[in-house]
C-alpha positions in Angstrom: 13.3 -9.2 -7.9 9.8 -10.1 -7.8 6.9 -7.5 -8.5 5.8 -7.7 -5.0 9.2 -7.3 -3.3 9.4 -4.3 -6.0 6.4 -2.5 -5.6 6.2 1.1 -3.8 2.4 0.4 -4.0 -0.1 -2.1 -3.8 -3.7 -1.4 -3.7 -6.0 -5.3 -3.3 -9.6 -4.4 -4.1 -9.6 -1.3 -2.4 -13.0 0.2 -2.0 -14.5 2.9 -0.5 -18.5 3.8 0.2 -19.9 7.4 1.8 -23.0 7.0 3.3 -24.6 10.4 2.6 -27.5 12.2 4.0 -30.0 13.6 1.6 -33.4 15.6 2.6 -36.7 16.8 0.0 -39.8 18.4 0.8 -42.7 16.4 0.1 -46.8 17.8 1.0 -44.3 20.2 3.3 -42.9 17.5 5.5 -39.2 17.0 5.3 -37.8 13.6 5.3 -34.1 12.8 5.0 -32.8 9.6 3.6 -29.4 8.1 3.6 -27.6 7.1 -0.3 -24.7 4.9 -0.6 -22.4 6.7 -2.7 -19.4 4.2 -4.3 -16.1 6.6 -4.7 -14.0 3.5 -5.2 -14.7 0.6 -6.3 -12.5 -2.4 -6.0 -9.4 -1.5 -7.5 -6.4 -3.8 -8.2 -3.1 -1.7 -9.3 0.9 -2.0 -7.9 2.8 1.1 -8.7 6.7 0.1 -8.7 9.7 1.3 -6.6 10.5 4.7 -8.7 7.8 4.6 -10.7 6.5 8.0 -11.5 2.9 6.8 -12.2 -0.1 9.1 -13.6 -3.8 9.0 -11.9 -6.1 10.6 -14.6 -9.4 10.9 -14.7 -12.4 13.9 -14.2 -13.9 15.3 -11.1 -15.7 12.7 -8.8 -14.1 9.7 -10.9 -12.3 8.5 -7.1 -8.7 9.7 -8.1 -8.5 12.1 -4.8 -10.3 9.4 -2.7 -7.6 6.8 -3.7 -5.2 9.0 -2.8 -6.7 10.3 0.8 -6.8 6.9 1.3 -3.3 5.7 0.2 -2.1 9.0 3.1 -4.4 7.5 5.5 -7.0 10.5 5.8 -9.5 7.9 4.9 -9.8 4.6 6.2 -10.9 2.2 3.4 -14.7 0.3 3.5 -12.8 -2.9 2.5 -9.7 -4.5 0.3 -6.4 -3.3 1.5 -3.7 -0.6 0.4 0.3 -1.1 1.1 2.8 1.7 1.2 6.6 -0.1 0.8 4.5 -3.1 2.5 3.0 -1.0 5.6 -1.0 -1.3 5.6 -3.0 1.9 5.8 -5.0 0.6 8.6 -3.0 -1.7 10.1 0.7 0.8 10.1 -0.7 4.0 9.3 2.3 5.9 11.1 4.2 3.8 9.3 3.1 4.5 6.2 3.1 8.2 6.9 6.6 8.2 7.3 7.3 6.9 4.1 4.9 9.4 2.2 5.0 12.9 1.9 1.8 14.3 0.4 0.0 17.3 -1.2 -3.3 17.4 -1.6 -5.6 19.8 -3.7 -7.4 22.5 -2.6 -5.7 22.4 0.9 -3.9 25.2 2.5 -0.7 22.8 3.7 1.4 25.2 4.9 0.6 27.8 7.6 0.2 31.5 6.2 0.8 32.6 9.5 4.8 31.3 9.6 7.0 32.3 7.1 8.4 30.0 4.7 11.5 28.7 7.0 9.2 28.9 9.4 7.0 26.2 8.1 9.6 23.8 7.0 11.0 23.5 10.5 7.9 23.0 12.0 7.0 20.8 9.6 10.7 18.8 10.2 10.5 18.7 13.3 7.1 17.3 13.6 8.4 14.4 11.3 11.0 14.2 14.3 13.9 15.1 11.6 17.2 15.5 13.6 17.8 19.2 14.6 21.0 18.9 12.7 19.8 17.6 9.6 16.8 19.7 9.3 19.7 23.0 9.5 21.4 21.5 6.5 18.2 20.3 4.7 15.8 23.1 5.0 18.6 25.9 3.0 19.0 23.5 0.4 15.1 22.5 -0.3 14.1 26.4 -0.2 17.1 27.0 -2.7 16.3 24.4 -5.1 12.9 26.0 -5.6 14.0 29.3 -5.6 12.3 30.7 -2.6 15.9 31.5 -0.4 15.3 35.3 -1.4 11.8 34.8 0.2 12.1 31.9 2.8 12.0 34.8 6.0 8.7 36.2 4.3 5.3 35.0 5.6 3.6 32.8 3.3 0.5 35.6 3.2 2.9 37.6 1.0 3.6 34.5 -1.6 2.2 34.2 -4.6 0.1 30.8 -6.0 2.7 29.5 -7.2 5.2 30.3 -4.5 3.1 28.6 -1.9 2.7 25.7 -4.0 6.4 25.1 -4.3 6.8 25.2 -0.6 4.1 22.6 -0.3 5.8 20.6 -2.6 9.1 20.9 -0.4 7.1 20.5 3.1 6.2 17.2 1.8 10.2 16.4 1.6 11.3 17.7 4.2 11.5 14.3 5.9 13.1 13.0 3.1 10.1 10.4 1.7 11.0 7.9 -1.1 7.1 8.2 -1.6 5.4 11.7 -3.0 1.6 11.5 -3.5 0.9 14.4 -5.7 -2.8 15.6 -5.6 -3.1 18.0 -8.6 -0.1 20.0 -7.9 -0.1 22.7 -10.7 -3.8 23.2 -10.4 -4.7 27.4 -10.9 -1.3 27.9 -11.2 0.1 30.3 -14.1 2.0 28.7 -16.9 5.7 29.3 -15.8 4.4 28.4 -12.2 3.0 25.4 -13.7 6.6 24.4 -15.5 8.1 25.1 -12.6 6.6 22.6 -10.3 7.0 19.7 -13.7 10.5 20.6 -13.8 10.9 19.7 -9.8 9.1 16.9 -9.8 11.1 15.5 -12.8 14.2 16.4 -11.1 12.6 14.6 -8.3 12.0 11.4 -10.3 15.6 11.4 -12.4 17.9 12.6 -9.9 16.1 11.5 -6.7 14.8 8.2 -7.5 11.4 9.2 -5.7 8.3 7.0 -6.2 5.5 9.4 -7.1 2.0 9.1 -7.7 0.5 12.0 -9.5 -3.0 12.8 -10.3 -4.2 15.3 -12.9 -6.8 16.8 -14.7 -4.2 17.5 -17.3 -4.1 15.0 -19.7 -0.5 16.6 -21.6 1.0 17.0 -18.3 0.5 13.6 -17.8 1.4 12.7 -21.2 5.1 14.8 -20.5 6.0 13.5 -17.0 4.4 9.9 -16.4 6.0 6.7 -17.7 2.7 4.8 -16.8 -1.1 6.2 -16.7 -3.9 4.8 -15.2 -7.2 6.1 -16.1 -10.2 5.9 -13.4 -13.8 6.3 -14.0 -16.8 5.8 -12.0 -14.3 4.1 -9.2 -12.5 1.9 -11.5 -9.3 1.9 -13.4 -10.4 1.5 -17.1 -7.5 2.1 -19.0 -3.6 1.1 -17.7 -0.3 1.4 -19.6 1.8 3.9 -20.8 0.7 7.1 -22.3 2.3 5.8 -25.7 0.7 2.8 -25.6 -2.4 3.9 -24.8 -2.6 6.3 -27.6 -1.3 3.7 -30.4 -4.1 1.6 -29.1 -6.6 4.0 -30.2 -5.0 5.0 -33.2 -1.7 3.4 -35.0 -2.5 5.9 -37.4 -3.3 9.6 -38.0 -6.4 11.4 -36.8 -8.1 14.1 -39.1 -10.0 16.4 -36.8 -12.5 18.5 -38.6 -15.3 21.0 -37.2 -18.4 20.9 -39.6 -21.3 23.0 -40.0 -24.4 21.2 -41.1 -25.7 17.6 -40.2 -22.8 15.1 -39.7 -25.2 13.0 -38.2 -25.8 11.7 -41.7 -22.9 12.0 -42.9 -20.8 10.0 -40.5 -21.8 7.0 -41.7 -20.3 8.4 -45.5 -17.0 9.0 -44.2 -17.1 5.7 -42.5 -17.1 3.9 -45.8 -14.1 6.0 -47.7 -10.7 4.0 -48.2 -8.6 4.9 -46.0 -10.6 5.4 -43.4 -10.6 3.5 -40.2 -13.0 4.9 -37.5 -15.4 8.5 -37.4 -15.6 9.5 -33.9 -18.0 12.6 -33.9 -19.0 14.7 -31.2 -22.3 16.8 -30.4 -23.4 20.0 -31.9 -22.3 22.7 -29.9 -24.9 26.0 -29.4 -23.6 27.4 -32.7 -24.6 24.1 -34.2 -20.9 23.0 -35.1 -19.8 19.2 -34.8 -16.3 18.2 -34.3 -15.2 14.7 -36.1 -12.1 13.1 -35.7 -11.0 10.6 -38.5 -8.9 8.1 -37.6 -6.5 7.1 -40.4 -5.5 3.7 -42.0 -4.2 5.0 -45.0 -3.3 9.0 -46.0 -3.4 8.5 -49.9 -5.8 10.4 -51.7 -8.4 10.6 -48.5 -8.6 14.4 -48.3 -10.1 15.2 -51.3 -12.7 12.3 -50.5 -13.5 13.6 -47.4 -14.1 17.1 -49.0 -16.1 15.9 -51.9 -18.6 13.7 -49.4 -18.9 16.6 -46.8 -20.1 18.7 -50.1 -22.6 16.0 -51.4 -24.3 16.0 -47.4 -24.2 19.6 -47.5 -22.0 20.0 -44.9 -19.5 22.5 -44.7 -15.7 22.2 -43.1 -14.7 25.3 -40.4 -11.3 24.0 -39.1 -9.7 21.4 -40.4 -5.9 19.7 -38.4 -4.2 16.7 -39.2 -3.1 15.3 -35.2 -1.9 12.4 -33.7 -4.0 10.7 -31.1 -3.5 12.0 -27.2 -4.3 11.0 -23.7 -7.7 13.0 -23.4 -8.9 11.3 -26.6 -8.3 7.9 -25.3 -10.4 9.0 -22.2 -13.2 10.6 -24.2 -13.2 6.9 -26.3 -13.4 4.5 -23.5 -16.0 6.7 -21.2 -17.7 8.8 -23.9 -17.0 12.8 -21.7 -14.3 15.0 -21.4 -12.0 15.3 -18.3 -14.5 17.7 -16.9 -17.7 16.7 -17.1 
């Protein structure tokens, strides 16, 4: 099977510009002037049939954009995007068909209904047969535990309860495509396990295609077999979380938090045996630095390490030995954290 024939996914070039309005005082006249602003910015990527495929990156990077655009909310400026080979433009209720979607920060289910309620609407506004949604809608409410609840109106549901009936609005119609918009997002952490546990189930038992994006770079790390990390509009980083993380360390990482100036002695540690790389970080408020060391070889390099930090004056707070994770290949290739 070729890759084409095989992809759930293809995005050619896909980019997308918002033209927004800005307005500043100047010698008390107003004036208002319009700025390009580019969300997306030409990305290439096919996501395959099945795929459960990770979209990481931090706030205004052009992950949620991508996706609005893949559930054809937002038309693109130019390139093309393909659901199972229906254009967004071109087939959108096609594509919309094929997708079900749930997007951050949205309230996707109607407060007002209760939770059977909102599934049939919801079923029957995919035009799902009368006689399949009967049989479907018992079964979705049970598998995420809400049958107790389902006659309740969604007012009275907790976070988490509402986000699981998101999740199973968006299946009603039976997708083989799930775009997943920071789904456990303010959730609690059993609420949070909960929804990773469905949408595994919904990946090994289902065979769905899902795309998921996070700001949670060990979610990611647990459920996706391939990452893609975006940045400024552009996919920077793409494999799997594995490989990613042996590509910025084969080794072991020695993370220590310092007091005193490791500014000068960075370069120190740099020059030990053993050691491969010194990644340090700014001084926070209490004038503390965090440096990871990345390991080529364990013998004998702690007590080096301890006996240079003493000749700088510089004193260790924390010290963990750790292997290398997604957010630190993040922090490497764009130089911030997820949130910044």
């Amino acid at each position: 099977m070729s890759e084409m024939s095989a992809a759930a996914v293809e995005l050619a070039a896909l980019t997308k510009r918002f033209s927004v309005r800005t307005a500043n005082e100047n010698g008390g006249r107003r004036r208002v002037q319009r700025q390009d602003i580019l969300a997306v910015d030409h990305v290439d990527l096919v996501i395959r049939r099945g795929e459960l495929f990770g979209l990481l990156g931090p706030n205004g990077a052009g992950k949620t954009t991508t996706i609005r655009m893949l559930c054809t909310l937002l038309e693109p400026t130019s390139g093309s995007a393909k659901v199972l080979g229906a254009d967004v433009r071109e087939a959108a209720e096609e594509v919309r068909a094929r997708i079900g979607v749930v997007l951050m920060g949205e309230r996707s289910v109607y407060w007002k209904l209760t939770g059977r309620e909102n599934l049939e609407y919801f079923a029957a506004l995919y035009h799902v047969p009368r006689s399949i949604a009967r049989q479907r809608i018992p079964a979705l409410l049970e598998e995420v535990e809400l049958t107790a609840r389902a006659d309740d109106l969604v007012e009275r549901y907790s976070t988490g309860m509402r986000q699981r009936l998101a999740l199973v609005k968006a299946m009603v119609h039976d997708p083989p495509v799930l775009l997943l918009d920071e789904p456990t997002t303010g959730l609690d952490p059993q609420a949070a396990r909960n929804i990773r546990d469905r949408i595994r189930q919904l990946h090994r038992d289902e065979g769905k295609t899902i795309i998921l994006t996070t700001h949670y770079m060990e979610e990611a790390d647990q459920l996706c077999e391939r990452v893609g990390i975006i940045d400024h509009g552009r996919i920077i980083a793409l494999d799997s979380p594995q490989t990613l993380k042996r590509s910025l360390s084969p080794g072991p990482i020695l993370r220590l938090e310092l007091e005193g100036a490791a500014e000068t002695v960075t370069p120190a540690l740099q020059n030990l045996p053993g050691v491969r790389e010194v990644v340090s970080r700014q001084p926070s408020t209490e004038g503390t630095w965090e440096v990871d060391l990345h390991l080529a070889d364990t013998h004998d390099v702690l007590p080096r390490v301890v006996d240079t930090l003493s000749r700088h004056g510089a004193r260790i707070r924390h010290l963990q030995a750790l292997e290398a994770s997604l957010e630190d290949v993040f922090i490497t290739l764009t130089g911030r954290r997820l949130r910044d």
